[in-house]
C-alpha positions in Angstrom: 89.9 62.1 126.0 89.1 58.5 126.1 86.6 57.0 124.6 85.5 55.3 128.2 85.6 59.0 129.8 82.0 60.0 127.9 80.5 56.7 128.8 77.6 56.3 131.4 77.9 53.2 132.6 74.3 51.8 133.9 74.3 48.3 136.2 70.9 46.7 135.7 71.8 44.2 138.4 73.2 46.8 141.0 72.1 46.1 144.6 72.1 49.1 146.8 71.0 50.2 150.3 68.0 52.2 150.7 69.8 54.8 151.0 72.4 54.3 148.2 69.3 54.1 146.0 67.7 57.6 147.5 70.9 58.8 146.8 71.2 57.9 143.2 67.6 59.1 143.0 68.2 62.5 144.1 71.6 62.8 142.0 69.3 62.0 139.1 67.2 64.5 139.5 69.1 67.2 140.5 71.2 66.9 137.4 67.6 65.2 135.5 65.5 68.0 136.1 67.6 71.6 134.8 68.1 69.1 131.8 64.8 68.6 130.8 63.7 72.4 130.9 66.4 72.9 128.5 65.3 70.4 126.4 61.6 72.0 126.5 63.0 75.3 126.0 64.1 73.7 122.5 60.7 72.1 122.3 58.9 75.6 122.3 61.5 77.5 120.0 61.4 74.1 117.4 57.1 74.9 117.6 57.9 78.3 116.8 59.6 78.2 114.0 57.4 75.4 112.6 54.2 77.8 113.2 56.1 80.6 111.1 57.6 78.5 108.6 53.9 77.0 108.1 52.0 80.6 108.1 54.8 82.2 106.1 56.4 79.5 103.8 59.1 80.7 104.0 61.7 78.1 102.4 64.4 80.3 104.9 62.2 79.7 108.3 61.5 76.1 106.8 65.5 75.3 106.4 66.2 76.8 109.3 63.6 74.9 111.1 64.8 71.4 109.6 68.6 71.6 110.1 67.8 72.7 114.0 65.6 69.4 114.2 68.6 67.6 112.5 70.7 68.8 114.8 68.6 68.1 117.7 68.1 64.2 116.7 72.3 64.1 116.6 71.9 65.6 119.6 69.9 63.0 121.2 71.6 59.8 119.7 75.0 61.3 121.3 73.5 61.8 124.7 71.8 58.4 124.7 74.4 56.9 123.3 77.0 57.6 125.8 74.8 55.7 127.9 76.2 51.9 128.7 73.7 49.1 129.7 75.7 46.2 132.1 74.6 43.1 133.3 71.9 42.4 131.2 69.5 39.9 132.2 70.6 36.4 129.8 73.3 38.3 128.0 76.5 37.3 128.8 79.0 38.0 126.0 80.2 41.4 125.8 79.7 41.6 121.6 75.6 41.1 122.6 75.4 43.4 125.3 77.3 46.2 123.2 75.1 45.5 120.6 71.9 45.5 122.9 73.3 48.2 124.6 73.1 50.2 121.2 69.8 49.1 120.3 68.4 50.3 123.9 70.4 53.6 123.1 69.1 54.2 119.3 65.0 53.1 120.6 65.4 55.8 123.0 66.5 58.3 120.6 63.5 57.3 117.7 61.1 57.7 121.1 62.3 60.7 121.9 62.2 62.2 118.7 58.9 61.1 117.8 57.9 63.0 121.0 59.2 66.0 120.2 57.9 66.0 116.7 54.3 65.4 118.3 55.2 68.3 120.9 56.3 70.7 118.3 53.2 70.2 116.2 51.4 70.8 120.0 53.1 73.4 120.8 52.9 75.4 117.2 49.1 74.6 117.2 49.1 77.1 120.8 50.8 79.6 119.5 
């Protein structure tokens, strides 16, 4: 597989119809939207452990609890990664806008973490 196959390549500076953009909306969140229940599923079983590795302390609920968040983060930076920014406002050499490109990808992955971490801690407080 190439490299260039798992990439998702996002024009800044595209310039659609109305309805080539109501289009791209709804293909967004048709595939958006099963995606981010999945993810929230994670969410809730991530706040459940944390609850019992912090009424048990358990060092085995604890590990457990911390490789799955590990894995989660690699998660993330792999799916944001394999998105591609083009046409960058006042970037114009392709070493800058992979390197912006990455810097979008990696902020989006700390946010999204960071989230998560708040929603576990949310989430093991309701249980």
């Amino acid at each position: 597989m190439d490299e260039n196959d798992t990439k998702i390549k996002i024009d800044l500076q595209n310039k659609k119809s109305e309805y080539g953009w109501q289009m791209a909306m709804d293909n967004f969140f048709l595939k958006a939207t099963p995606k981010i229940f999945e993810w929230i599923g994670w969410v809730i079983v991530l706040g459940g452990l944390y609850y019992v590795a912090n009424l048990t302390s358990s060092d085995v609920v604890n590990t457990a609890y911390f490789i799955l968040l590990f894995f989660t983060f690699y998660y993330f930076q792999g799916f944001f990664y394999s998105f591609e920014f083009h046409r960058l406002p006042f970037i114009s050499s392709e070493k800058w806008r992979r390197t912006f490109s990455l810097l979008i990808s990696g902020t989006m992955t700390f946010l999204i973490m960071v989230f998560i971490q708040k929603l576990i801690i949310q989430v093991s407080g309701v249980i």
